[in-house]
C-alpha positions in Angstrom: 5.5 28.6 -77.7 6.8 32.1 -76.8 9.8 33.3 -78.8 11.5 36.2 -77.5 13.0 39.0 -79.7 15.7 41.1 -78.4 15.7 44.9 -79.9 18.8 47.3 -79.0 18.1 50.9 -80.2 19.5 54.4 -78.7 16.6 55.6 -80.8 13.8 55.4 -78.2 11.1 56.1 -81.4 12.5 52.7 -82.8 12.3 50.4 -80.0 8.6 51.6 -79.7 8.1 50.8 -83.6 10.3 47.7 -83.5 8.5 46.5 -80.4 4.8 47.1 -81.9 6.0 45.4 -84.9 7.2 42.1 -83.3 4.0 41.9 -81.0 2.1 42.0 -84.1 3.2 38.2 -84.6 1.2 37.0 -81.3 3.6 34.7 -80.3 6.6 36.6 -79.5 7.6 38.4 -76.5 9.7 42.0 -77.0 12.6 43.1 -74.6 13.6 46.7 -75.8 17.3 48.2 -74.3 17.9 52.0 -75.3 21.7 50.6 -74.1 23.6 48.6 -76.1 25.3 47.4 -73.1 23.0 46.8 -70.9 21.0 44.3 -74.1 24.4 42.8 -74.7 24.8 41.6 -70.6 20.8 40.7 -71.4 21.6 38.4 -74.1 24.6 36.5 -72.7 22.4 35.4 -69.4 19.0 34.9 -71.1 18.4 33.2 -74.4 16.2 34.8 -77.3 15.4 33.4 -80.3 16.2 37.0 -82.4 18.6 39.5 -82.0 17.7 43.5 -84.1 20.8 45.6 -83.1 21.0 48.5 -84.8 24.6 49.7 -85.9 25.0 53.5 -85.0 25.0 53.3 -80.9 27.6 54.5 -78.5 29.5 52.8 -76.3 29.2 49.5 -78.4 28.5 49.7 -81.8 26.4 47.0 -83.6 29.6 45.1 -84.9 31.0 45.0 -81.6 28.1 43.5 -80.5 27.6 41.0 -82.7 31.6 40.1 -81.9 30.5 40.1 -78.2 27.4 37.9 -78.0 29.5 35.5 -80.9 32.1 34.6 -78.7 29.7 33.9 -75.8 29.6 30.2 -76.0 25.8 28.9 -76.5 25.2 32.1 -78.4 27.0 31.7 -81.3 23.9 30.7 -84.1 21.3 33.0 -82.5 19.7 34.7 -85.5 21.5 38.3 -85.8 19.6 41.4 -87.8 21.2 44.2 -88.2 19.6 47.8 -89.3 22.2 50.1 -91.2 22.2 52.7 -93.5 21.6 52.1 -97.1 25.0 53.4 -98.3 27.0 51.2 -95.8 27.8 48.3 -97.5 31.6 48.3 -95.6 29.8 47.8 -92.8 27.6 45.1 -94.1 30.9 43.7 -95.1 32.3 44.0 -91.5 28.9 42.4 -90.1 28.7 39.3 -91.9 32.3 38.7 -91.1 31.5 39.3 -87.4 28.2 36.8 -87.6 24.5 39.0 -88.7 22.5 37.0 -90.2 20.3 39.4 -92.3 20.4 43.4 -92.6 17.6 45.7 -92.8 18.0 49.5 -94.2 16.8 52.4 -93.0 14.3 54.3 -93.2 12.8 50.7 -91.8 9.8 49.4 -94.2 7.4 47.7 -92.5 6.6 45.3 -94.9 10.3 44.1 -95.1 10.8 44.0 -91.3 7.7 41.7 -90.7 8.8 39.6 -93.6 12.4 39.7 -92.6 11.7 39.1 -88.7 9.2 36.2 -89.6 11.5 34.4 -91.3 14.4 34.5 -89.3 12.5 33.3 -86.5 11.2 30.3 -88.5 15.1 29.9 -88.8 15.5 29.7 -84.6 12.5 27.9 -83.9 13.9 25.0 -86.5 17.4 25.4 -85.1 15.8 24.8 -81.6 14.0 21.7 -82.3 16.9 20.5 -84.2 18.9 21.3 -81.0 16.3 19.5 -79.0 16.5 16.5 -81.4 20.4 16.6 -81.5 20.0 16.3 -77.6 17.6 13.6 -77.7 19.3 11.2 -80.4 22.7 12.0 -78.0 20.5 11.4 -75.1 18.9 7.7 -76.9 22.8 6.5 -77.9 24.0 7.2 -74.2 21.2 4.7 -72.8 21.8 2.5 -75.4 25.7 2.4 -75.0 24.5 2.6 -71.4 23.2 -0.9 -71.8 25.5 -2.6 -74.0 28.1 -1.6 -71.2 26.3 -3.1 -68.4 25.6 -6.4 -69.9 29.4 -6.1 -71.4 30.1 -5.6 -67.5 28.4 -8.1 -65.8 29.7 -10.7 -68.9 33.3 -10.1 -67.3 32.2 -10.1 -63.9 30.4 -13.6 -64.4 33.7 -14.4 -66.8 35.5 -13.4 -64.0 33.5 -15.6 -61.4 34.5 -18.6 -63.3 38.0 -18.3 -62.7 37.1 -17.1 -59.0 35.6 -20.8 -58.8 38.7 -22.7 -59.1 40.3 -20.5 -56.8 40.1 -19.9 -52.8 39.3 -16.6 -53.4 35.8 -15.4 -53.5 33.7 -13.1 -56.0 33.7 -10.6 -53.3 37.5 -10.4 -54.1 37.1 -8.8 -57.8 34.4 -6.8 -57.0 36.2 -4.9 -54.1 39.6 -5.1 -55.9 38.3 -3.4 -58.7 36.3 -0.7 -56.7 40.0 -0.5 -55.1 41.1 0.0 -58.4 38.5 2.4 -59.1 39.6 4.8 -56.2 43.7 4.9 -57.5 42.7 6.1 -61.3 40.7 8.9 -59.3 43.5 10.1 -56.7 45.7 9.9 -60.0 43.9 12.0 -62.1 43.0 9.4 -64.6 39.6 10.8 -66.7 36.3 9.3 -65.8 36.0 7.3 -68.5 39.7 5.4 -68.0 38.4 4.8 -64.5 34.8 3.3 -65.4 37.2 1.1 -68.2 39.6 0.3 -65.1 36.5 -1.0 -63.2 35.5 -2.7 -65.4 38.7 -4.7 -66.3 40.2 -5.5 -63.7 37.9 -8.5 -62.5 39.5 -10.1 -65.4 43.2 -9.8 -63.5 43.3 -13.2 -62.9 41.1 -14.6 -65.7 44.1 -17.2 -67.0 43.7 -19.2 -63.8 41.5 -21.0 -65.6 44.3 -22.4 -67.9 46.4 -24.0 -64.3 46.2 -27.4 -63.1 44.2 -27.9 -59.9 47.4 -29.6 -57.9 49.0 -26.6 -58.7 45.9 -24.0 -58.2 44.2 -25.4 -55.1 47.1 -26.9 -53.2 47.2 -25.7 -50.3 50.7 -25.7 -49.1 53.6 -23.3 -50.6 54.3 -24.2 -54.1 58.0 -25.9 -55.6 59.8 -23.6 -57.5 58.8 -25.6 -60.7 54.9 -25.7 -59.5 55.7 -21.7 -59.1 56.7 -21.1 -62.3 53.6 -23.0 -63.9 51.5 -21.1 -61.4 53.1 -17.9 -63.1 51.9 -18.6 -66.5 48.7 -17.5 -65.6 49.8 -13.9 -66.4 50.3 -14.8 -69.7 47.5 -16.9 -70.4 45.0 -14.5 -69.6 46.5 -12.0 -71.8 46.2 -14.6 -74.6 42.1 -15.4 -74.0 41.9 -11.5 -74.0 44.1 -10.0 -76.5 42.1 -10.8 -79.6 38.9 -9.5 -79.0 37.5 -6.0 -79.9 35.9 -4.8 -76.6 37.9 -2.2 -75.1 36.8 -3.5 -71.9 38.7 -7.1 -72.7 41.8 -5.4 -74.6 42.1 -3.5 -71.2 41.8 -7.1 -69.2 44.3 -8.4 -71.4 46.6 -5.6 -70.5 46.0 -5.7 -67.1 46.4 -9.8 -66.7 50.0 -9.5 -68.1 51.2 -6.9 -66.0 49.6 -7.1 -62.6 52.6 -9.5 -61.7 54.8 -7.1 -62.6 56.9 -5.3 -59.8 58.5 -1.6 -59.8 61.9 -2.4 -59.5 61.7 -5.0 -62.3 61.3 -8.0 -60.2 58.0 -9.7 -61.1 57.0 -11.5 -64.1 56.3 -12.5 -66.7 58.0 -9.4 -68.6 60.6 -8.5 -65.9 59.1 -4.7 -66.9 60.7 -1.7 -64.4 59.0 1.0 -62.9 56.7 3.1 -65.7 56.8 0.4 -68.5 54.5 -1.1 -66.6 51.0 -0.5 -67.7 49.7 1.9 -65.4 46.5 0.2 -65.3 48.6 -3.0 -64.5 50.1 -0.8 -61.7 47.0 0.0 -60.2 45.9 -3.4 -60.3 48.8 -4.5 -58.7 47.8 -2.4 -55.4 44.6 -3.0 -55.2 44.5 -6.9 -55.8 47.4 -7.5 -52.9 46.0 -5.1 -50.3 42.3 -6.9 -50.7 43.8 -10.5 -50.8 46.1 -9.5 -47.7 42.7 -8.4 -45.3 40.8 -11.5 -46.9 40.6 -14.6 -45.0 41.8 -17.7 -46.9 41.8 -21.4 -46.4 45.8 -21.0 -46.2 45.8 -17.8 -44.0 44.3 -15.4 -41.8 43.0 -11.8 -42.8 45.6 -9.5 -42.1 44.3 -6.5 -40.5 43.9 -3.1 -42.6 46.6 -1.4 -40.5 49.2 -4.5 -41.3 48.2 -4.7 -44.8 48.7 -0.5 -45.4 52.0 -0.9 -43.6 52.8 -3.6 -46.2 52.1 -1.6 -49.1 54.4 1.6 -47.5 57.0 -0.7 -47.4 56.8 -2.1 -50.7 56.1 1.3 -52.4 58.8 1.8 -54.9 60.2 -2.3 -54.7 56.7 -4.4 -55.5 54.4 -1.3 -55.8 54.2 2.6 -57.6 55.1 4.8 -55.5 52.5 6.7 -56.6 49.5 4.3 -56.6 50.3 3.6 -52.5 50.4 7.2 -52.1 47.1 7.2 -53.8 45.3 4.4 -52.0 46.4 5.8 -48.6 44.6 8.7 -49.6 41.6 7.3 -50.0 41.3 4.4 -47.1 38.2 5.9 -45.8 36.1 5.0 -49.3 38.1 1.8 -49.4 36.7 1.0 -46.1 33.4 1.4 -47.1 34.2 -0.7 -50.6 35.3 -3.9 -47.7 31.9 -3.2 -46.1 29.5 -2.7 -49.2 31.5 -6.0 -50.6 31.5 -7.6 -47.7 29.7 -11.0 -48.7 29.6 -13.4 -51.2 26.1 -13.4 -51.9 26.2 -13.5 -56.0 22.9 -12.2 -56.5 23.1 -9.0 -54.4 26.7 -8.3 -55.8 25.4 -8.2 -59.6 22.7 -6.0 -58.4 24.6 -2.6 -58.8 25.7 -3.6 -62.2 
């Protein structure tokens, strides 16, 4: 493997020494500037694996090149050797504070530069290939984390499918709901990794379904008010098969089963929580699940159409919804749009796919 050795001299005499020198090694490649400018620009766009600067130069002088290339980022352990004087041990001070890595004196033996030059490029090559394997274990833990996620993922999604089974709605529902979801954390601002956590909690919205009685789940007619407030429990009984675990994916669930009932103006249940007190994921949620189960066909109802069901959520924006999440989703109805049509069926095997 080449290395390349970057030499900035305003003595022309010395780059043509320095530059012999170095070729002697066979493997490395010289770039000489006269301009300690113009090897400065060099050396922030293109990497080396040794820097020689000497100290004397106009315009910059070695220190404040050093101080330069240091606070370029990816440039700050490139192996530094700087020529001084032999009397200048101020300005070997000033170096090392500013990040050389080695000095050579002048007059320049050749003995000690070979030696010198050898060994600090011994020093990059192993910080390269501990770069490289830094890069690779990084790269190893990502596909494994990678992999725990997904079968994490499609855990809830089956999890999630269960309670989907004693319900009219279909596993087409959390899948699109949570894509919904998905697209509000983005508008929002939420990082990337709150909204891959978001998607992949918020199938588990209506996981305590599992704990209601069937006369009260499937029937099909409008429930009592005592039936109702059984049916409401579900909020907290999901939170309860969630709450425990240690998967931040669950703890999220958890969250988001307790408070997707919730409404802005402090009207839902089961915590009667106002406006931001609601768990934002919860809020999200909240959106997302009643604008998909609104355009869904159900055995008790027709689907609403998309325009009826947006007009629903502008009208309950700041009441049932955050203001904020509606503003968000109607930003984004194209890519919901195409969420209804990719999640269109309920053809289990070719939803799970993409997981």
């Amino acid at each position: 493997m080449t290395q390349h050795v970057l030499i900035v001299d305003d003595t022309q005499i010395n780059l043509v020494l320095f530059e012999a020198l170095v070729k002697r090694l066979g493997t490395c490649q010289a770039h000489t500037f006269a301009s300690s400018t113009e090897g400065l620009a060099w050396a922030q766009t293109q990497d080396s694996d040794l820097v020689i600067v000497d100290y004397m130069m106009p315009d910059l002088d070695g220190i404040a090149f050093i101080e330069r290339l240091r606070a370029t980022p990816g440039r700050e352990s490139v192996p530094v050797l700087m020529i001084t004087a032999n009397d200048q041990k101020d300005v070997r001070y000033r170096a090392l504070t500013a990040g050389a890595t080695d000095f050579l004196t002048k007059p320049v033996d050749r003995v000690e530069f070979m030696a010198r030059v050898t060994n600090l490029l011994a020093l990059s090559d192993a910080r390269r290939k501990l770069a490289d394997r830094a890069a690779w274990l990084t790269e190893e833990v990502r596909k494994a984390t990678h992999e725990i996620v997904q079968r994490e993922r499609e855990t809830v999604i089956r999890l999630s499918k269960a309670a989907e089974y004693r319900d009219p709605e279909t596993g087409a529902h959390i899948l699109r709901m949570a894509h919904y979801a998905k697209l509000i954390a983005r508008e929002l601002g939420l990082s990337e990794a709150e909204q891959e956590l978001l998607l992949n909690a918020a199938p588990l919205h209506d996981i305590g379904k599992v704990g209601i009685a069937d006369h009260i789940l499937l029937k099909p007619g409008r429930l009592t008010a005592d039936e109702f407030e059984i049916m409401k429990l579900h909020a907290s009984y999901g939170y309860e098969i969630l709450s425990d675990s240690a998967s931040e994916i669950l703890q999220a669930g958890a969250s988001i089963a307790l408070g997707h009932h919730e409404k802005f103006d402090g009207s839902g249940y089961p915590q009667g929580l106002r406006g931001e007190a609601i768990p934002i994921f919860s809020r999200i949620v909240a959106v997302a699940d009643v604008f998909d189960a609104l355009t869904s066909a159900r055995p008790y109802k027709p689907a609403w159409t998309v325009e009826a069901a947006l007009q629903h959520l502008r009208t309950q924006s700041g009441s049932h919804f955050d203001p904020r999440c509606v503003a968000a989703f109607l930003a984004s109805t194209a890519e919901a749009q195409e969420i209804r049509e990719r999640f269109a069926d309920d053809d289990w095997p070719s939803l799970l796919a993409p997981l």
